[in-house]
MDAnalysis code that builds the backbone (N, CA, C; Angstrom):
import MDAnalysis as mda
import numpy as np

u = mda.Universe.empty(294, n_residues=98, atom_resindex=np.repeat(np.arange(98), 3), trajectory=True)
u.add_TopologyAttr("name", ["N", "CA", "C"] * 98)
u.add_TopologyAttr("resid", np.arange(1, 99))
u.add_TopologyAttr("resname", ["UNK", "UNK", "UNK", "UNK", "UNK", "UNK", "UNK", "UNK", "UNK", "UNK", "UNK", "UNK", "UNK", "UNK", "UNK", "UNK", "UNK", "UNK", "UNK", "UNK", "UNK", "UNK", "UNK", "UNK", "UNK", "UNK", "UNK", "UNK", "UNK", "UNK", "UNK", "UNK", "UNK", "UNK", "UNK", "UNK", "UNK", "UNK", "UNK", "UNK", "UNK", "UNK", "UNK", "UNK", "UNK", "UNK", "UNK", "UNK", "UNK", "UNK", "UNK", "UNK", "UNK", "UNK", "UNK", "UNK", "UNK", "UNK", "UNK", "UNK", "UNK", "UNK", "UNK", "UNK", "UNK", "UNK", "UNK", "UNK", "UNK", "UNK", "UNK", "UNK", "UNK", "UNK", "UNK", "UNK", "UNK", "UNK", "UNK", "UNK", "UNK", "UNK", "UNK", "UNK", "UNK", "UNK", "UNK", "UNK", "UNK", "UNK", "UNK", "UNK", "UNK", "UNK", "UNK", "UNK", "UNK", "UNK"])
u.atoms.positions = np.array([
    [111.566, 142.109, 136.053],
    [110.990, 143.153, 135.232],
    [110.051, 143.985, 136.095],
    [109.802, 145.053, 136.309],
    [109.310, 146.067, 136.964],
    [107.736, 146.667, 136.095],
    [107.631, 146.420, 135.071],
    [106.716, 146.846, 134.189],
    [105.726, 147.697, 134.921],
    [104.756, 147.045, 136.118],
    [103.602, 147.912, 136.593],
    [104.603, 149.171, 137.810],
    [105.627, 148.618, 138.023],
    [105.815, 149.818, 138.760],
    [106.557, 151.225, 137.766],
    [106.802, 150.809, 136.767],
    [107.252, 151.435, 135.705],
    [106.165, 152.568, 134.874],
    [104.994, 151.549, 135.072],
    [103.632, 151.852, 134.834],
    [103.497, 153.311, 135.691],
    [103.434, 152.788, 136.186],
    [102.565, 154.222, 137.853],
    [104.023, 154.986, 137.529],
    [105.026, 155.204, 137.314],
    [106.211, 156.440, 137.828],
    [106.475, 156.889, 136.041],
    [105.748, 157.125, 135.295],
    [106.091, 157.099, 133.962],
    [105.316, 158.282, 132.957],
    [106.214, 159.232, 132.642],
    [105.603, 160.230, 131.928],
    [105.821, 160.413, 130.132],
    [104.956, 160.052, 129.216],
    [104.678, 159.736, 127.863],
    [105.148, 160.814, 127.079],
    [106.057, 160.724, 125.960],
    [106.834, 162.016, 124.806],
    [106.418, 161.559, 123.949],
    [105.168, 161.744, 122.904],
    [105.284, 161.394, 121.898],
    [106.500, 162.078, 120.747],
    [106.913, 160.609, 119.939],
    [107.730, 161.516, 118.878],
    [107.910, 161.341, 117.296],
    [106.384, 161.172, 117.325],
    [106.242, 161.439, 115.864],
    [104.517, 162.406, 115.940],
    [104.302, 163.182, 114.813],
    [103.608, 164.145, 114.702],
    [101.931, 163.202, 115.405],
    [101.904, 162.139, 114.657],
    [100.855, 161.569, 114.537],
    [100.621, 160.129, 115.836],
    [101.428, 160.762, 116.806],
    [101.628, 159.783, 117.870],
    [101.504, 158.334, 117.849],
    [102.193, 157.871, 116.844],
    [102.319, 156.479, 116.672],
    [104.067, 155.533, 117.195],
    [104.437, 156.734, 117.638],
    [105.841, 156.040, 118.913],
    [106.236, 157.105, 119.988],
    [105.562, 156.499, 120.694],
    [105.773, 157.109, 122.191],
    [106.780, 156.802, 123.279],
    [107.587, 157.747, 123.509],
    [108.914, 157.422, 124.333],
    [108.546, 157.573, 125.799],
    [108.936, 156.506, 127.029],
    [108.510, 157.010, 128.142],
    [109.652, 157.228, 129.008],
    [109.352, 158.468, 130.141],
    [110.460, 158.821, 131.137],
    [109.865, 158.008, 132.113],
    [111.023, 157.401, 133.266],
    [110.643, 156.779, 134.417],
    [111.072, 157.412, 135.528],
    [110.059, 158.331, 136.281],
    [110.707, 159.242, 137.272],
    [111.432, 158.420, 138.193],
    [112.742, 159.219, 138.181],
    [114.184, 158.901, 139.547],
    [114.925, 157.516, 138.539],
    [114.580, 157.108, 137.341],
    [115.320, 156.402, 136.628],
    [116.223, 156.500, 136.025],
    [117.803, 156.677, 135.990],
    [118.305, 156.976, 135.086],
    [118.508, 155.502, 134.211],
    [118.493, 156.067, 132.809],
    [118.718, 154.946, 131.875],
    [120.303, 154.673, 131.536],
    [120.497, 153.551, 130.959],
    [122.246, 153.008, 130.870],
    [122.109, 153.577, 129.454],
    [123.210, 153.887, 129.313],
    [123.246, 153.998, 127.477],
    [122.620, 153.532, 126.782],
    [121.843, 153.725, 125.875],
    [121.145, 152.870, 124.986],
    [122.150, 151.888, 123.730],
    [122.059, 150.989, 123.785],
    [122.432, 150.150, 123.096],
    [121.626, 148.903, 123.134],
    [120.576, 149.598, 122.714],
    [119.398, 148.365, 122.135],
    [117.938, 148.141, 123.324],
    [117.213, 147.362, 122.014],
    [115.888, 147.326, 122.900],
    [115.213, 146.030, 122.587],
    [114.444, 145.957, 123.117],
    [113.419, 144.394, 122.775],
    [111.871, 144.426, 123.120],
    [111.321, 143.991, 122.431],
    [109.765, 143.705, 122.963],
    [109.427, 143.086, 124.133],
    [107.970, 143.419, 124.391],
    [107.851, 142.274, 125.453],
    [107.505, 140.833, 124.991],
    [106.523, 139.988, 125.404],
    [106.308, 138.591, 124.930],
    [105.403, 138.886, 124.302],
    [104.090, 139.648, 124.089],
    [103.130, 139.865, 123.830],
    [102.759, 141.607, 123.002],
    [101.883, 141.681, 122.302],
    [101.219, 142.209, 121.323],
    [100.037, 142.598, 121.620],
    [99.742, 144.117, 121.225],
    [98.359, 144.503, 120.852],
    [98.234, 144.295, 119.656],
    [96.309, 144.141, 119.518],
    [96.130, 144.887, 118.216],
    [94.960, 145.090, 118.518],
    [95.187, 146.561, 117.382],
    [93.299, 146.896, 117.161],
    [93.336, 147.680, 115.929],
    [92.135, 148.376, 116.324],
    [91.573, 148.756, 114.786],
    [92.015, 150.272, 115.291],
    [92.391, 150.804, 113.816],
    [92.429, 152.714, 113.863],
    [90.716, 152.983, 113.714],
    [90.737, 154.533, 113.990],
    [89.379, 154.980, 113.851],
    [88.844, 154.785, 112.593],
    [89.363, 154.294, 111.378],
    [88.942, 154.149, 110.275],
    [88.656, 152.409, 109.837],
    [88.847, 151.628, 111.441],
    [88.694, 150.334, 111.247],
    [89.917, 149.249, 110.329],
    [91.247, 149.846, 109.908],
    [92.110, 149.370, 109.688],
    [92.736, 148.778, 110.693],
    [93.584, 147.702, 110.645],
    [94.689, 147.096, 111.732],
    [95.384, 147.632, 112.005],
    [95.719, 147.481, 113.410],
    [97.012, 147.907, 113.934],
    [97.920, 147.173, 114.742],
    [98.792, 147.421, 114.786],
    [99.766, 146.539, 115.663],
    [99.879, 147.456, 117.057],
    [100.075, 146.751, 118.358],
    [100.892, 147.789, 119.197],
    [101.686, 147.088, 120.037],
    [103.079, 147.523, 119.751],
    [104.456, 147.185, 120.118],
    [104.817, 147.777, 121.743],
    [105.202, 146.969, 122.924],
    [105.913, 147.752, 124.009],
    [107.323, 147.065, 124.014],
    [108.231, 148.097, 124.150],
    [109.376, 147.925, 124.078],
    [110.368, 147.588, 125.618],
    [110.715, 147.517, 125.816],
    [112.273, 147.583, 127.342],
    [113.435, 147.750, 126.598],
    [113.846, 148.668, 127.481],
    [115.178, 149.005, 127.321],
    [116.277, 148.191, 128.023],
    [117.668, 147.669, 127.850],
    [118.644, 146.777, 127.807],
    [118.664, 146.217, 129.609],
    [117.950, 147.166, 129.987],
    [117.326, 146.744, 131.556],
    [116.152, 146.307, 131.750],
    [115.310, 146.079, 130.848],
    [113.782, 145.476, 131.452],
    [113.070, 146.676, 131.883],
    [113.635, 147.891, 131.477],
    [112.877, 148.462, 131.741],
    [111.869, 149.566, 131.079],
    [111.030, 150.156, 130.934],
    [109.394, 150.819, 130.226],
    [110.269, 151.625, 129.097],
    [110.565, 151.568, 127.938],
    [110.865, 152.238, 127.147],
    [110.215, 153.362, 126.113],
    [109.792, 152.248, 125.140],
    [108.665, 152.903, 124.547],
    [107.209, 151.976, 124.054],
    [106.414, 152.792, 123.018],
    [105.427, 152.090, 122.732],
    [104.984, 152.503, 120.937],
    [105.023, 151.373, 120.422],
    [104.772, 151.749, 119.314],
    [103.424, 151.147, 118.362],
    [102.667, 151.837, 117.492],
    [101.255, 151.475, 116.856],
    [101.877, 151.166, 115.127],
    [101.917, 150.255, 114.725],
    [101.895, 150.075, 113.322],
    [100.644, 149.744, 112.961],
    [100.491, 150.740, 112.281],
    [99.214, 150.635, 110.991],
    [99.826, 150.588, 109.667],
    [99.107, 148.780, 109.276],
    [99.189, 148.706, 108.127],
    [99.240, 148.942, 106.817],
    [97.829, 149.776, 106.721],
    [97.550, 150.549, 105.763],
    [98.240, 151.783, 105.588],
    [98.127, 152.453, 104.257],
    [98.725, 153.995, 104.120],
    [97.762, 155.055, 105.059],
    [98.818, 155.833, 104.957],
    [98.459, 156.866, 105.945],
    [98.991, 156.482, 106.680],
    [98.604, 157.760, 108.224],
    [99.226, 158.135, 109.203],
    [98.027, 157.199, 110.289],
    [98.493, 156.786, 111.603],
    [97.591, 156.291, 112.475],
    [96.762, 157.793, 112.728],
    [95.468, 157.109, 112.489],
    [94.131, 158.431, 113.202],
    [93.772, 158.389, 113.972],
    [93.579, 156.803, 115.291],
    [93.203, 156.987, 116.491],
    [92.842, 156.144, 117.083],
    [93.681, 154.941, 117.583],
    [93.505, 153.805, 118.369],
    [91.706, 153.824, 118.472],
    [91.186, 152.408, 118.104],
    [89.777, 152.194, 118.486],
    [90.358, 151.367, 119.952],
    [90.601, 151.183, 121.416],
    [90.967, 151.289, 122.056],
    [89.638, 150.367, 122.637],
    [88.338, 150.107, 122.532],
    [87.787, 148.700, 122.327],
    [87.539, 147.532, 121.441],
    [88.695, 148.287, 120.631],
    [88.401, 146.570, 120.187],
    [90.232, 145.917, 120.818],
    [90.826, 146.632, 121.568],
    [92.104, 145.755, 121.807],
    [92.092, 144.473, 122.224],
    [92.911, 143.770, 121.883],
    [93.020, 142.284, 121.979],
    [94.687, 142.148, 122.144],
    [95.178, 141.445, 123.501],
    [96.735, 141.660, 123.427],
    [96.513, 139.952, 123.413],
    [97.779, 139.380, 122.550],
    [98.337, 138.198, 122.228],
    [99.747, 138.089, 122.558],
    [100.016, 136.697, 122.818],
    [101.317, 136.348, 122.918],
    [101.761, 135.836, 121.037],
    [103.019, 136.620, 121.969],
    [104.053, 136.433, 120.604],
    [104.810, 135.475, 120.348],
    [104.879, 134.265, 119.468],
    [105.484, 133.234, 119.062],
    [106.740, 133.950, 119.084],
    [107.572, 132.637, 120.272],
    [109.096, 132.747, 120.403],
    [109.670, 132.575, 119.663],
    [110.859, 133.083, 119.017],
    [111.940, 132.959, 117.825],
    [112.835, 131.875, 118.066],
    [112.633, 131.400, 119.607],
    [113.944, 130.414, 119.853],
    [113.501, 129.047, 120.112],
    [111.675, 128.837, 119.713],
    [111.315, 127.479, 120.251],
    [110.687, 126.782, 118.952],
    [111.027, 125.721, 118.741],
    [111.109, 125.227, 117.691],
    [108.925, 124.596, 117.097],
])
């Protein structure tokens, strides 16, 4: 997996109004067809500017490689603005270990 070098060569599209899924380009990367994606092992979360939860999702594409990034907020409404100190990233309980 390449992630930090993916990191440094990587330019951000948001594509929703309220920038809560962000698509990334990986300069000199071309991507394989898309046919599917996956998380990594691990999870953000924090609070929106209004102190609600959030989730934040990073994705790879069918290569391991920087796809996108996504913020679920729980609550109604639209995300207003990552509180970005209070993040806390966790590992994500495996689906395949008993």
């Amino acid at each position: 997996m390449e992630l930090l070098s993916d990191m440094a060569n990587v330019h951000a599209e948001p594509q929703l109004e309220d920038e809560s899924l962000i698509l990334f380009h990986i300069d000199g990367y071309e991507r394989p067809p898309h046919i599917g994606q996956h998380t990594f092992p691990f999870e953000g979360r924090l609070a929106d500017a209004d102190g609600e939860p959030v989730c934040v999702l990073l994705f790879a594409d069918p290569a391991n490689r920087l796809w996108e990034l996504e913020f679920i907020r729980w609550a109604d409404g639209e995300l207003q603005g990552p509180d970005w100190t209070t993040l806390r990233i966790v590992e994500k309980p495996s689906p395949v270990k008993g």
